[in-house]
N, C-alpha and C positions, 0 to 999 in steps of 0.2 A: 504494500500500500504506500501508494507519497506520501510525501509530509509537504501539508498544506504550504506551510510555512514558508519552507525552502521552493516550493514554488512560486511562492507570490512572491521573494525577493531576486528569485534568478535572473530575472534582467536584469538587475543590478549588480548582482554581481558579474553577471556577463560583459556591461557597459565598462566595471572596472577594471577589467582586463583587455577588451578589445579593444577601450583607447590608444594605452602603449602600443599595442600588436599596430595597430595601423599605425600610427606616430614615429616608430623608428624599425621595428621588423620586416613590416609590409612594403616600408620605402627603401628598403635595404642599409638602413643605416648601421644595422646593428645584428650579426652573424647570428646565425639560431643555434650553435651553441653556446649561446650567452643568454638564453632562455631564461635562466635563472633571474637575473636581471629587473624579471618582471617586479619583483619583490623590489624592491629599489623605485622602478619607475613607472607603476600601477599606482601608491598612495598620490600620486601629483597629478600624472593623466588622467588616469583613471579617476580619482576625488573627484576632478575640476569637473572633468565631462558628466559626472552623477550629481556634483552637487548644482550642476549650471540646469542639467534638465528637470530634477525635480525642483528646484526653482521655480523653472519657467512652466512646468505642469502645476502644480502648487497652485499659481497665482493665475491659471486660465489664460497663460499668454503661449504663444507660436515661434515659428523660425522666427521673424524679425528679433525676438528677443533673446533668441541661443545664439544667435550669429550677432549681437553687441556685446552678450554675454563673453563669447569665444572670443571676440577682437581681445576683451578685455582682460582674459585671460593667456590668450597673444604675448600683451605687455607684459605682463606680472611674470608668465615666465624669462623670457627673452630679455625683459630689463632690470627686474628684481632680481632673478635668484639665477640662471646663468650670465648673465648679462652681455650676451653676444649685441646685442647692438650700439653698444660703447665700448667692446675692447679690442684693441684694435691687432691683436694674435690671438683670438681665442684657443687655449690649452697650450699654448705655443704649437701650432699647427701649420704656422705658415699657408692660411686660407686667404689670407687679406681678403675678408667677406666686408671691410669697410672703403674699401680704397673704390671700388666703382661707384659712382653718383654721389661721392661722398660731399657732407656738408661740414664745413669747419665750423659753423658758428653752433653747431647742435653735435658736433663729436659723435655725428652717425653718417653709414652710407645708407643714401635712399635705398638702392636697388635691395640692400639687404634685408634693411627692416622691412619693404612691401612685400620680397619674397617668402620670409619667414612668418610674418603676421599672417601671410593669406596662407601659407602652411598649416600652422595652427588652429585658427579659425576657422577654414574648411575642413583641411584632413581632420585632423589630428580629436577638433571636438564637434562638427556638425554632421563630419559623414560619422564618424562612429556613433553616434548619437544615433543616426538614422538608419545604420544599418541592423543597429540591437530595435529599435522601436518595432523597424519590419518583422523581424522573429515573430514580435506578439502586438500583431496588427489590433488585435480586442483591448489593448491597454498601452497603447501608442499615446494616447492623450492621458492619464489616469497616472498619479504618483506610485510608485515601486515600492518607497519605506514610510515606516512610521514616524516617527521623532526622536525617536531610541538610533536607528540606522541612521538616520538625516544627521545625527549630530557624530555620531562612528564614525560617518564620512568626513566630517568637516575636521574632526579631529585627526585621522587619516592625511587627509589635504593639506594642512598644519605642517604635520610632522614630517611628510614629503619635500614640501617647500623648503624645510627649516634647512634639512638633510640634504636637499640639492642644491641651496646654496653655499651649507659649509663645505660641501665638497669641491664645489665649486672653487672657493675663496685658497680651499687649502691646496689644490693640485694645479693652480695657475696664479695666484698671489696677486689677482686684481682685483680692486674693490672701484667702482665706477664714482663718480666725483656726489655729492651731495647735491648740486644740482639737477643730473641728471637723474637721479632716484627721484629726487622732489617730483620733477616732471614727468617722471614715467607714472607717478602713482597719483599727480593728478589727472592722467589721460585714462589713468582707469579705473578712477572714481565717477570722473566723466560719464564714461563708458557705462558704467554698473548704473547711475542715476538713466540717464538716457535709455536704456535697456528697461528698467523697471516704470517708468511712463511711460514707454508707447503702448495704445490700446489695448483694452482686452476682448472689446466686442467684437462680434464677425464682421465682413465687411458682405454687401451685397453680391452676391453673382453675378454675373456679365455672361452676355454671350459672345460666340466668337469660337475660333478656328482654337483647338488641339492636338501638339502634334501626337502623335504614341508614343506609346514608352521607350519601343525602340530607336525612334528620333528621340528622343528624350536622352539615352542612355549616351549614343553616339556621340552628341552634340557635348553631351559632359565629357568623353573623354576625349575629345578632339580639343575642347576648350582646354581641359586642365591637361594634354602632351603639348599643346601649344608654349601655354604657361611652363611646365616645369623643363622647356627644353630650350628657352631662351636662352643664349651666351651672356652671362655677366659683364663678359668686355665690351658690351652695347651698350652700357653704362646708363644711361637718360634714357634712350632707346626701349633700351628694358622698361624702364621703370615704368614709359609712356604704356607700352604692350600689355604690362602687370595691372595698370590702373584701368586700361579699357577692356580687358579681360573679365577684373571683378566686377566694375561696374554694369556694363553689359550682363552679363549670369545675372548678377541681381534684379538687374530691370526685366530682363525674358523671364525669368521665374518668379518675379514681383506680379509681371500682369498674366502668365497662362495660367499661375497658381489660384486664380481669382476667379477662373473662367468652369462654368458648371463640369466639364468633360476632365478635372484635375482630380486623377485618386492617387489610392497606393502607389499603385505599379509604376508612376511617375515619380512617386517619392523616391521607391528602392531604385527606379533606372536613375535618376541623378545621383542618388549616391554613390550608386555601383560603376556610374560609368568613371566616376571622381576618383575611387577606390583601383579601378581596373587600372589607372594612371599610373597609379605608387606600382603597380603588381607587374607592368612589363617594362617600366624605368630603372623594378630592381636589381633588373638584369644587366643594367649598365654599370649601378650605380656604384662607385668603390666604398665600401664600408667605413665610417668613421673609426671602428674600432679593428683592426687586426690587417692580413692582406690580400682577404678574398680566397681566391681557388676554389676548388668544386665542391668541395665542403658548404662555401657560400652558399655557390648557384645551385646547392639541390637545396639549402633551406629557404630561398627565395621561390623555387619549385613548390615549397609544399604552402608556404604561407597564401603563391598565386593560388594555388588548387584548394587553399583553404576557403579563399575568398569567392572562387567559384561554387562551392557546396554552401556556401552561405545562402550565396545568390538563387539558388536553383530551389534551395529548399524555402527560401523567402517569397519568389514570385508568383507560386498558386495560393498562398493564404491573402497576400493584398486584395484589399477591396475593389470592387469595381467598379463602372465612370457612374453608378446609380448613384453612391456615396458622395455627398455634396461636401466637399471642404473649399476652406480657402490659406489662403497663407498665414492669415491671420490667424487663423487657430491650430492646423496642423500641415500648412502647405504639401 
């Protein structure tokens, strides 16, 4: 027999976990014999991504509010606690991820922080988000934990953070200037205020042309190989490409998500096509940690084929175009 219990929170625990897995395994940052790992870097992805969407379920709000959410957890990580977008050798890696588009008077480079913030923000916490929601299509909109778990998490996300900065601090010995922290943590107080006012009400149906899921699916991953395969040394170039890439995706799925003919199966295709992105770029990708070899590319092998069994077993339970959403409430 189940146990109730551990049903009714396994998407959350699911979400805790397949944060990280998309965030640095699925994009090949991080070798799958460093599985272990997850333990380390599940209390911070994983937190962020369960504490941002019970949040934004909680309060009867939508994507508009997981994706300010996510910008703004974007910052928190990348400028709080690793603080790759003011140091200019992160780990001493000789990446120079600040020298393209860089700005002296803000001690960042553009191209870095737009690439990485839109890392985050989409991969890392809206597709995962969306890809655990499609599992359990009956409680996509509906909180996961009680306030005993809600607060597990928060404290979890805490001790993540706390942990991935002193690691931080102690294996590269930079600590970012006092102005720039001031400034990263007002852009994501910003962000958290802004996120929690926008509406909670639906917004009216529109009619109008939908494309299918499978245009739906393609278009995301044609959008985000575009995105993740621009050359840094384009410097402005990039950053132009990066800003009308997000903006664009936002506005196409700002207004089809509005349109009667938006279900499921369009939710799971934009994430999955987003997803499919990280899973055959893994195969390029050199590893932040170690120096690759076949060992790599058959764990890039299995996490791809993980993400397809996902996929496959998610797209007959989605709703179908009878199911009236909008963005507004579960885009």
């Amino acid at each position: 027999m189940s146990n109730p219990g551990i049903k009714r929170v396994a998407p959350a625990i699911g979400l805790f976990f397949v944060a990280p897995l998309v965030a640095e395994f699925l994009l090949g940052d991080l070798p799958i014999k460093l599985l272990g790992a997850l333990v380390v870097l599940a209390p911070m992805y994983g937190g962020g991504a369960l504490l941002i969407r019970e949040v934004v379920r909680r309060t009867g709000r939508g994507w508009p509010t997981i994706l300010v959410l996510a910008f703004a957890y974007a910052v928190f990580e990348e400028a709080l606690t690793t603080q790759t977008l003011f140091n200019p050798n992160y780990l001493h890696l000789n990446l120079h991820l600040l020298q393209p588009a860089y700005i002296p008077a803000l001690g960042i480079g553009a191209w870095w922080t737009i690439f990485v913030l839109t890392l985050h923000t989409v991969w890392s916490i809206s597709v995962s988000i969306a890809l655990v929601e499609a599992l359990v299509p009956d409680r996509a909109t509906t909180p996961w934990l009680g306030g005993i778990g809600l607060a597990i998490t928060g404290v979890l996300f805490i001790l993540g953070a706390v942990a991935s900065t002193a690691l931080e601090i102690k294996q590269d010995h930079y600590v970012a200037s006092t102005a720039q922290f001031a400034a990263a943590a007002v852009v994501c107080i910003i962000a958290i205020v802004v996120a929690l006012r926008l509406p909670v009400r639906s917004i009216a149906h529109t009619s109008g042309w939908v494309p299918s899921p499978w245009l739906v699916g393609a278009g995301a991953l044609i959008a985000g190989s575009i995105f993740i395969m621009v050359p840094n040394r384009w410097g402005w170039l990039a950053v132009g490409i990066y800003l009308f890439l997000d903006f664009f995706v936002i506005a196409a799925v700002f207004v089809l998500s509005q349109r009667a003919g938006w279900d499921g199966r369009h939710r799971l295709a934009l994430a999955g096509g987003a997803a499919l992105t990280y899973a055959w770029h893994s195969f390029l990708q050199h590893p932040a940690v170690g120096s690759g070899g076949i060992g790599f590319r058959i764990g890039n092998a299995i996490f791809t084929a993980g993400l397809v069994v996902l996929l496959i077993f998610a797209a007959p339970r989605q709703p179908n175009t009878g199911t009236r959403t909008t963005l507004s409430s579960v885009a």
